[in-house]
N, C-alpha and C positions, 0 to 999 in steps of 0.2 A: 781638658782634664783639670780636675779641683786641684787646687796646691796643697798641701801637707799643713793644716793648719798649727801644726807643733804642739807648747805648750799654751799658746794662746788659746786655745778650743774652738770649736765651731761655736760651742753653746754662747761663744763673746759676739757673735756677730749681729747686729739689730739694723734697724734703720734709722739715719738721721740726716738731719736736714734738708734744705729743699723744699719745704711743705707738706711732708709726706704725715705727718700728725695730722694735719686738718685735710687732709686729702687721701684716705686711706683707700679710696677704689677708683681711684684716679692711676692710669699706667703711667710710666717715670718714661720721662721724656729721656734723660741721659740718668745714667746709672756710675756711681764707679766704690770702687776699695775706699774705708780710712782708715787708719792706725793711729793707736795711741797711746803711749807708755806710762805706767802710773808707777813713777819714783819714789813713792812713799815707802815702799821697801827698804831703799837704801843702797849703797854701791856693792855690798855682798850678796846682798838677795837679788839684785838687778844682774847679776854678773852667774849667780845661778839659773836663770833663766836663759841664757843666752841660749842659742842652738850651738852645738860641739863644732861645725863648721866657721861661726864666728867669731870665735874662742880661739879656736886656731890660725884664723886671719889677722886676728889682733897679735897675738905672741907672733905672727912671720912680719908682720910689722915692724915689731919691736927687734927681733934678732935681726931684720934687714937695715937699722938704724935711720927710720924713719923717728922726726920727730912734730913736733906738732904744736902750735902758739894760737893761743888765743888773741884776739885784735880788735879792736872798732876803729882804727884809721884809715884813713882814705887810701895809701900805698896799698894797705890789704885789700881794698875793693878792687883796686886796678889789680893786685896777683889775683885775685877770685876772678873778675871779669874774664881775662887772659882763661883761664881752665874751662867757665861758662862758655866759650867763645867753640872750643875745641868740641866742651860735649854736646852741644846745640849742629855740631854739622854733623857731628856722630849720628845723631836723633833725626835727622834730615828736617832739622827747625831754625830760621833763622834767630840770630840774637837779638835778645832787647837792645836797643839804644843804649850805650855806656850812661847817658844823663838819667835812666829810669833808676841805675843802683845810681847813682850822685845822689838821685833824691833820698835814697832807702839811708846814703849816709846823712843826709845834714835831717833826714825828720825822724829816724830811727836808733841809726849807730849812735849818731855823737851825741843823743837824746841820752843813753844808758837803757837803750829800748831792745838791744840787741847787741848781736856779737857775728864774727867772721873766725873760722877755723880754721887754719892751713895746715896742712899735711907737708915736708919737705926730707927729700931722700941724697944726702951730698948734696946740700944748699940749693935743688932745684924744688922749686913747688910740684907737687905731683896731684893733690888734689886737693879740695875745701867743700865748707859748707857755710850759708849764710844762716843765721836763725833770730827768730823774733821773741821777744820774751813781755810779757803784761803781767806783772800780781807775781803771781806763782803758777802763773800757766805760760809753757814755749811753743813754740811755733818751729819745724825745722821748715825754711822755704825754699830753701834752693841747694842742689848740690853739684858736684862740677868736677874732672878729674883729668889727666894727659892718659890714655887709654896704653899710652908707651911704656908707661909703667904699674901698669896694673898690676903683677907678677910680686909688687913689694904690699899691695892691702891697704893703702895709704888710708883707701874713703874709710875703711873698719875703723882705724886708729881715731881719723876725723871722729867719727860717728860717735865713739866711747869715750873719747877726749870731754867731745861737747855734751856727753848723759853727766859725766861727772860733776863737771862747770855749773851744769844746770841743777844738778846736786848741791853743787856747795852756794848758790846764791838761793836757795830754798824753793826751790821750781818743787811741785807736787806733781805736772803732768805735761808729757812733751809729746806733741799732735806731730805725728809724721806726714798730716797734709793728705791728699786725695789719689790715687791712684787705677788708672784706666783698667777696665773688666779685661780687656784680654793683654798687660803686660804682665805675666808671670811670672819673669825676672826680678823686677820691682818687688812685686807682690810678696816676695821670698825674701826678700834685702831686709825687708819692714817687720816681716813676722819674725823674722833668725833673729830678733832684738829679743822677743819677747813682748812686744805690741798683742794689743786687743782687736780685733778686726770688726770691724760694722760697715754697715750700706751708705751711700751717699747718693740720695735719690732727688731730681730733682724734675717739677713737672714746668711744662710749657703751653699757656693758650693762646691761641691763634683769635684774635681777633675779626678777622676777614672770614677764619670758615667759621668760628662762632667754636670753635671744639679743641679740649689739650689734642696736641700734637707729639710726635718724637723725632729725637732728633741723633746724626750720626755723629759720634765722637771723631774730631777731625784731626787729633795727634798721627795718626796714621793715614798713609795713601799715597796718589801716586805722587803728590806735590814732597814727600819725603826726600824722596829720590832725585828730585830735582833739588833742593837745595845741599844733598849731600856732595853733588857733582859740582857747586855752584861754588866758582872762586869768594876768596874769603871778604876781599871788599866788599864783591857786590851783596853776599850774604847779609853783611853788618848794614849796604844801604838797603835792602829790604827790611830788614829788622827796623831801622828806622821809619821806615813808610806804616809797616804793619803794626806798629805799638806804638804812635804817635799821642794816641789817647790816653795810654796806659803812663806815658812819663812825664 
């Protein structure tokens, strides 16, 4: 079933990236959602846009006395890791390597290249988000939350904490990143901002058969399931075996 594209319109949805310009009768090997928020509005116009569900998540927020710091310190990475750790078994995903965000701080954070968002409800962290920032263009790249408290909206408060932040350092545009064709969960989190939705198409040629190929989005399946059941060590030592390249 299509999602409700909101205020965003279908008519925002186009195709990008991937090579899909130079390659327009080529089929897309993997396909997925982007979103992207154009701040140039302002925090009043951004805040009318919102969906009335998100609006209302932010104020149970605020009445539940969650609050919320911005950071680029290393202690903030390890509170983010910690929440990354929880929602990666939720996702039935192992964790990246704790040294893959080390790196994101010493060539990102403590650059001024970015920021780290915590969410805290009675001094427990409940949820965060990492994001990247270049120019006047953001990045949100990662988010991360204790599923035990959900019920207080913490990731909302994160979310609009960090549109503002991105606000007042002169950010024009904040890319919510890529999101897989069938999570409609997702899909909904992104558009209730008020994001523009487009395609993210990308093609694959096979060399050996001589022809683009397709391929299956592998966030989902039965390997899910096995790392959701899978104790929390061993999870974190597969994350290291399987992102070895990445950190």
């Amino acid at each position: 079933m299509r999602a409700n594209l909101g205020k965003a319109g279908a008519e925002n949805i186009s195709n990008f990236g991937g090579g899909r310009e130079l390659l327009r009768e080529v089929p897309a090997s993997l396909s997925f959602y982007g979103h992207a928020l154009d701040l140039t509005a302002g925090e009043d116009g951004l805040l009318s846009r919102l969906e009335s569900s998100v609006r209302r998540a932010i104020r149970k927020a605020e009445r539940a006395g969650v609050t919320v710091e911005v950071l680029q310190s290393l202690e903030a990475v390890r509170i983010f890791y910690a929440l990354q750790c929880l929602t990666r078994k939720k996702h039935g995903m192992p964790p990246q390597p704790f040294r893959f965000f080390l790196n994101i701080h010493r060539h990102i954070l403590s650059q001024n290249l970015g920021m780290v968002v915590l969410a805290r409800h009675q001094g427990r962290p409940v949820a965060g988000a990492v994001y990247f920032n270049f120019g006047d263009q953001a990045i949100y790249k990662f988010g991360a939350s204790d599923e035990t408290y959900q019920d207080v909206r913490g990731g909302n408060l994160v979310m609009w904490a960090a549109i503002k932040e991105h606000l007042r350092r002169g950010a024009k545009r904040l890319d919510f990143g890529r999101t897989s064709i069938g999570n409609e969960g997702l899909r909904r989190f992104k558009l209730g901002w008020g994001t523009a939705e487009h395609r993210i198409e990308y093609m694959k040629f096979d060399l050996r058969k001589n022809e683009f190929v397709t391929d299956v989005d592998g966030t989902a399946g039965w390997h899910t399931q096995v790392f959701r059941r899978m104790p929390d060590c061993l999870a974190r030592t597969a994350g290291m075996v399987l992102y070895k390249h990445w950190a």
